[in-house]
C-alpha positions as a printed Julia matrix, in Angstrom:
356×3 Matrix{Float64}:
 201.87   27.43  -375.44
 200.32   28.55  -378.76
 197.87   26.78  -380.89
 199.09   27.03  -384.45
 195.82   26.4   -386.03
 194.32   29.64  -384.62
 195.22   32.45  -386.43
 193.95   35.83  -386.05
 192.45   38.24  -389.55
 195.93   39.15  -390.27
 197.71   35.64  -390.39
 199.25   35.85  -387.11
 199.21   33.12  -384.54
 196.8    33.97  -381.77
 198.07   32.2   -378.21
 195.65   29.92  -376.98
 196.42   28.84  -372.92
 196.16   25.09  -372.36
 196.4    25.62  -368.79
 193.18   24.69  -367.12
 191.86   27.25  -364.29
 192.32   26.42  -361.02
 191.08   27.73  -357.16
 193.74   28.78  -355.03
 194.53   26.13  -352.13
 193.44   28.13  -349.69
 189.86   28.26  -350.97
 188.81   24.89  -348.96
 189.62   26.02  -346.07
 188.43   29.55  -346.21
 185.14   28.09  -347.77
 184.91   26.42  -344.93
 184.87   29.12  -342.02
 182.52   31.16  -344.32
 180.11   27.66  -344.72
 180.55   27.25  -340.95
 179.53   30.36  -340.5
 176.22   30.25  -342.96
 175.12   27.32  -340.95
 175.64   29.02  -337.76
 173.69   31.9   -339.1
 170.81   29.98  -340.89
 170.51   27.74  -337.61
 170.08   31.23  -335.24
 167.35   32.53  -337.98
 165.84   29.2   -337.88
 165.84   29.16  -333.8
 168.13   26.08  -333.66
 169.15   25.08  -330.48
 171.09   21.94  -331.52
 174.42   22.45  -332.65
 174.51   19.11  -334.22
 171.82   20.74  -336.98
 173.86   23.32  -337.47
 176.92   21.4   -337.91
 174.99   19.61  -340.56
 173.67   22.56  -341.99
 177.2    24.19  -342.24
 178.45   20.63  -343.95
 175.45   20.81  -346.58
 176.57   24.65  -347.64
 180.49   23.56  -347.63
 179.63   20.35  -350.63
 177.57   21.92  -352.38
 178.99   25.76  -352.16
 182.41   23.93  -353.08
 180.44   22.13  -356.01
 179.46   25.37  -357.54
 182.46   27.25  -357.49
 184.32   24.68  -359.22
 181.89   23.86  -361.6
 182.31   27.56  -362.27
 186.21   28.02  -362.13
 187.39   24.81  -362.92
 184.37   22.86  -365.09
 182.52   19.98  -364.0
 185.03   17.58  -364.45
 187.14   18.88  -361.75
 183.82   19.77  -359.82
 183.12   16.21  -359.36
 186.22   15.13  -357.96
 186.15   18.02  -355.39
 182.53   16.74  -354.5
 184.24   13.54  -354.24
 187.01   15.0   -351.39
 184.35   16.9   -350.12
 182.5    13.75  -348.79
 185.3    12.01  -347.7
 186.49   14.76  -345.56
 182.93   15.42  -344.4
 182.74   11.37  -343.33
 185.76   11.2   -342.02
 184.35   14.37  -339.51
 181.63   12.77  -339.05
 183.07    9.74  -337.57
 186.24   11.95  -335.52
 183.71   14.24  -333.98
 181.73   11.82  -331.72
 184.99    9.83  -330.89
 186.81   12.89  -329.96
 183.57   14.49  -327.7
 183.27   10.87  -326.23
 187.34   10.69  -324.51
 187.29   14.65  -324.17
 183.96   13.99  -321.73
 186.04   11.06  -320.32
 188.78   12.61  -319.47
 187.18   15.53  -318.05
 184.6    13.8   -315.8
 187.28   10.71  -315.29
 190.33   12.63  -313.46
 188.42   14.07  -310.73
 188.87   10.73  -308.48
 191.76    9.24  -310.88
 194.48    9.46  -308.73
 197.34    7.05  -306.87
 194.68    6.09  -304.15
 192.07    5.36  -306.66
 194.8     2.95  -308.39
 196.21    1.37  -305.57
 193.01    0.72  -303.25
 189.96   -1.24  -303.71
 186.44   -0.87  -302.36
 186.9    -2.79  -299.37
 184.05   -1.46  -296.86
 183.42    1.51  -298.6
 179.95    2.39  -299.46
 179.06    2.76  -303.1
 177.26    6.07  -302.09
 180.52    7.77  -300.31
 183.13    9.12  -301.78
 186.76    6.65  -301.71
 187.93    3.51  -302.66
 189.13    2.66  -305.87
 189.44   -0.13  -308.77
 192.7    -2.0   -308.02
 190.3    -5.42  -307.25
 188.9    -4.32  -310.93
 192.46   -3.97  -311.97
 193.45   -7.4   -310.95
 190.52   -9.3   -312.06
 190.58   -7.43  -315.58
 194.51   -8.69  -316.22
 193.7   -12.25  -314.91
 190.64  -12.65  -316.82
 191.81  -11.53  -319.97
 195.55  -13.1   -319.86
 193.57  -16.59  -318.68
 191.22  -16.51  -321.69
 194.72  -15.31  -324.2
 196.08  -18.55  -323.08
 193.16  -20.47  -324.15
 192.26  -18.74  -326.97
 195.67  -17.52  -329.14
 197.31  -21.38  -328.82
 194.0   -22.68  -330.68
 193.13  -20.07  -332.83
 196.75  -20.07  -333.84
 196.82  -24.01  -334.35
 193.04  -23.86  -336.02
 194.88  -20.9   -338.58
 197.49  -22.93  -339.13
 194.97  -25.97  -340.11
 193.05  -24.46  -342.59
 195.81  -22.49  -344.62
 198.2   -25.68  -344.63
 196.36  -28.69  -344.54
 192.89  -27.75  -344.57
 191.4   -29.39  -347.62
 188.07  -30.97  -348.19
 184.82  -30.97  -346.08
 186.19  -30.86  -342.48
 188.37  -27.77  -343.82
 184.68  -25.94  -344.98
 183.19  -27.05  -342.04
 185.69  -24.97  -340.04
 185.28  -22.36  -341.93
 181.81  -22.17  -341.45
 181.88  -21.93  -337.8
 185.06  -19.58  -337.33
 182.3   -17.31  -339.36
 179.25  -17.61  -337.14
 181.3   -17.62  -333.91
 182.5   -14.06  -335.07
 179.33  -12.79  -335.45
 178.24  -14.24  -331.87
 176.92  -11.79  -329.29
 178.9   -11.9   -326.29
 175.63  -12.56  -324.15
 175.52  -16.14  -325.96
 178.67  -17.07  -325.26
 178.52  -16.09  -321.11
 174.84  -18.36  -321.4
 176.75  -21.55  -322.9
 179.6   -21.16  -320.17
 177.0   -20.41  -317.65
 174.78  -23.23  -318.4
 177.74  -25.88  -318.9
 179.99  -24.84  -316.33
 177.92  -23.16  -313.53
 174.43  -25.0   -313.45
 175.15  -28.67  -315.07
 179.2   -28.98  -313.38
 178.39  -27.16  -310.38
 180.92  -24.92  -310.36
 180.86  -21.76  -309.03
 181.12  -17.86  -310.39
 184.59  -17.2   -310.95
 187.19  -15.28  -313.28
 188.09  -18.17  -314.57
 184.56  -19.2   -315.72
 184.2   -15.45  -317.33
 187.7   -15.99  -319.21
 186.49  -18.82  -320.87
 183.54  -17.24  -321.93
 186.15  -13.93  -323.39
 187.75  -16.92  -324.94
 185.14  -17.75  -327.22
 184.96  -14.61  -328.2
 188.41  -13.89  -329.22
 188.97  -17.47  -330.92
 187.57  -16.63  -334.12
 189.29  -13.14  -334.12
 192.65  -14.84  -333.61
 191.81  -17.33  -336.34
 190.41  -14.73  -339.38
 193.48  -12.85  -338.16
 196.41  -15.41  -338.16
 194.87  -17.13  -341.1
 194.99  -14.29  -343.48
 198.7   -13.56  -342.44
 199.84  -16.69  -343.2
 198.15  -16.65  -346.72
 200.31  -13.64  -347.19
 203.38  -15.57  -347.15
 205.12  -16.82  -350.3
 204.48  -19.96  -351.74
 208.18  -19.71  -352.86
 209.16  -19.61  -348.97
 207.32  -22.84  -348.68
 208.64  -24.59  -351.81
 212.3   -23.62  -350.93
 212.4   -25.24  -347.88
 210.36  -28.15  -349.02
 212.87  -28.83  -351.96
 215.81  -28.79  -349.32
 213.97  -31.92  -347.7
 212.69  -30.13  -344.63
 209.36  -31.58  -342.89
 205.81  -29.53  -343.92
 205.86  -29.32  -340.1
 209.43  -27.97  -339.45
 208.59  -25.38  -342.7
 205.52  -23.87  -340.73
 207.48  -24.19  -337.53
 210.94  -22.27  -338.65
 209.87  -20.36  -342.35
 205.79  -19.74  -341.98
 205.44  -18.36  -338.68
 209.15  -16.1   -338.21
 207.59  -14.2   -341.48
 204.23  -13.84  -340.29
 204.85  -13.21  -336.36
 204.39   -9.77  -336.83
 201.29   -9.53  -338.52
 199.52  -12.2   -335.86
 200.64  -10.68  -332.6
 198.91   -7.55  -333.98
 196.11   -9.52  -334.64
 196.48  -11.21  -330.89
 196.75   -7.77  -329.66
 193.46   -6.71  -331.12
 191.91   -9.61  -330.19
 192.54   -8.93  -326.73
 191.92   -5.43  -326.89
 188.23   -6.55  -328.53
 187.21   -8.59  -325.07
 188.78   -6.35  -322.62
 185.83   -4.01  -322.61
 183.1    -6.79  -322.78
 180.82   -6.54  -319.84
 177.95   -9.42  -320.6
 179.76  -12.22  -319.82
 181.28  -10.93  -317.04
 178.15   -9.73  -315.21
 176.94  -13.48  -315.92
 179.5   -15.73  -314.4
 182.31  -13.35  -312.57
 179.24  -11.41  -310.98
 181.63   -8.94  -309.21
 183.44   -7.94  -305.83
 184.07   -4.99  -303.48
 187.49   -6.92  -302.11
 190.7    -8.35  -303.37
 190.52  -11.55  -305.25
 193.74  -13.0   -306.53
 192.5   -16.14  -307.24
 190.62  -16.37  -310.84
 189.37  -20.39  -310.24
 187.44  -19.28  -306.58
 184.44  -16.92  -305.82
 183.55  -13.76  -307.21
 186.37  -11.55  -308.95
 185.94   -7.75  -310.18
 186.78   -6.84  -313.9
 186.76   -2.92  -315.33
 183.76   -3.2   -317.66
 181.72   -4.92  -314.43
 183.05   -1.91  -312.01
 181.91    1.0   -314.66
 178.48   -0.72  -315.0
 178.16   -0.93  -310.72
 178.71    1.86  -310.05
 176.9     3.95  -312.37
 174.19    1.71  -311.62
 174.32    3.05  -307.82
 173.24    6.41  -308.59
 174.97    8.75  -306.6
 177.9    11.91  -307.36
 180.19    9.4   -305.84
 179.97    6.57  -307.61
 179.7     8.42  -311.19
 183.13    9.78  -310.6
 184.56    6.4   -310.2
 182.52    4.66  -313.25
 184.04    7.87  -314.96
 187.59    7.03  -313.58
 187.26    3.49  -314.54
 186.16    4.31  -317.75
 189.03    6.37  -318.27
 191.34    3.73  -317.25
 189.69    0.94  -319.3
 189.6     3.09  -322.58
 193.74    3.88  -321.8
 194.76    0.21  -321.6
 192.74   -0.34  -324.88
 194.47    2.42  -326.37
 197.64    0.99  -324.96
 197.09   -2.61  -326.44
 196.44   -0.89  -330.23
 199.59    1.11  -329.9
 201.51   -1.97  -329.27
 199.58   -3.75  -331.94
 200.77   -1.17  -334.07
 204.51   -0.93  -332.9
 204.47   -4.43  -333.36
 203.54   -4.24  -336.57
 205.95   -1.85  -337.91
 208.67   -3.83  -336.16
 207.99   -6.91  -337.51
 207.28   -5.66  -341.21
 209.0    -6.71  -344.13
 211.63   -3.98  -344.82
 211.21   -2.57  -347.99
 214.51   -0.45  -349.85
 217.47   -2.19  -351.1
């Protein structure tokens, strides 16, 4: 395009480019390897034996080596918002790195002993310090535990959801509130003491998976509340009205209209919710206290959960019994994974199609 207010000495038009200059696409990532390798080089100068420092280093050179040559190329304003990318991309690395180092030392140390005999087999008279046995006791008491403390937990966090977005008015409605907020804060210790002290030393009852599942209860209530209730306040008003105008009960509204749109989003939330507890050890340790045999009954004696078996046995000490907290570990962080993929196929099942 030409500017016709710029002319040259002889009258002419001069051409004036309104095209701003940009950096090829490829100079991120090529700015990149040469900042990765600056910070390798500075950190062998500097006698560096950390790799995390020169990680750091090589991040430093890549925002603020990107900064420059923008500002240069492409002005300041366009500068900023690569700065901008820069530290989201150098975040989001940040947070992938450890994550991905954490399962990639899982898996490696965890399949050594993770095998059909170390699923199907428990510890039975195995000693902790010799190699064998396995984690299907662990296995069992994990599923019970957690699928006895759903039960409790999803009908009343559901029902408590349903409460405060649909009738919930007033000061019982705040008061609610209130607690759903400081129970989801709670540290999972403080909720194995209350069951512990309640159901163990004043009731007399024994340890048992069903005294640690009511303990993972109260810690997934208030999930399954904040969950369900925000997924019912995303449901139209207009839903509500509709079948309130046709002379349908509030109750029969919730019942048929509320809770068909809003399934989706609270099994995910359900889903998470269990996923949150599976993995919580305190409790546990407190009133389920752990076995080395089968126990298919959660309301009698001493049961064995996942988190409990990982903490055992690397609390034994020996080459043995690493390799199966390893293995377990493995396990445990698979059937987390497992429940979020659900979550999330649930989700995308049960969302509202959009398109015509």
């Amino acid at each position: 395009m030409t500017d016709r207010r710029a002319v040259s000495d002889g009258g002419s038009p001069l051409p004036v480019s309104l095209k701003q200059p940009r950096l090829p696409r490829w100079t991120p990532p090529v700015f990149a390897l040469v900042a990765a390798g600056a910070g390798y080089g500075i950190g062998q100068a500097a006698a560096l034996d950390s790799t995390v420092q020169c990680a750091l280093i090589a991040g430093a050179v890549f925002v603020l080596g990107t900064f420059a040559l923008a500002a240069g190329v492409e002005g300041v304003r366009q500068a900023k918002d690569r700065l901008a990318t820069s530290l989201v991309w150098l975040a989001f690395l940040l947070a992938v790195v450890p994550l991905a180092s954490l399962l990639w030392e899982t898996v490696a140390r965890g399949t050594k002993v993770l095998d059909g005999y170390f699923l199907s087999h428990s510890m039975g008279t195995t000693p902790d310090a010799l190699p064998g046995g396995g984690i299907y006791h662990a296995i069992i008491g994990t599923l019970e535990q957690v699928g006895l403390a759903t039960l409790i937990a999803a009908p009343i966090g559901l029902l408590t959801a349903i409460y405060l977005v649909e009738y919930g008015r007033g000061k019982l409605a705040r008061v609610v509130t209130f607690f759903v907020d400081v129970m989801t804060g709670i540290p999972s210790i403080v909720a194995g003491l209350f069951i512990l002290s309640v159901w163990i030393l004043i009731l007399g009852f024994g340890p048992s998976g069903f005294a640690g599942a009511m303990a993972l209860a109260i810690l997934m209530m208030p999930v399954v509340v904040r969950s369900t209730e925000e997924m019912l306040k995303l449901v139209p008003n207009e839903l509500r009205e509709a079948s309130l105008a046709l002379g349908v009960p509030k109750w029969r509204t919730i019942l048929k209209v509320v809770l068909p749109t809003s399934i989706g989003g609270i099994t995910t939330g359900v889903m998470l919710a269990i996923a949150r507890i599976t993995g919580e050890t305190a409790p546990v340790l407190l009133l389920v206290w752990g076995a080395k045999t089968i126990n298919n009954n959660p309301f009698q004696d001493a049961q064995q959960s996942l988190p409990l078996y990982v903490f055992q046995q690397w609390q034994q000490g020996s080459d043995a019994s690493y390799d199966r907290a390893w293995a377990a570990a493995l396990v445990l962080i698979a059937f987390v994974m497992i429940l979020n993929l659900v979550a999330r196929g649930i989700a995308r099942w049960k969302a509202p199609k959009t398109g015509r």
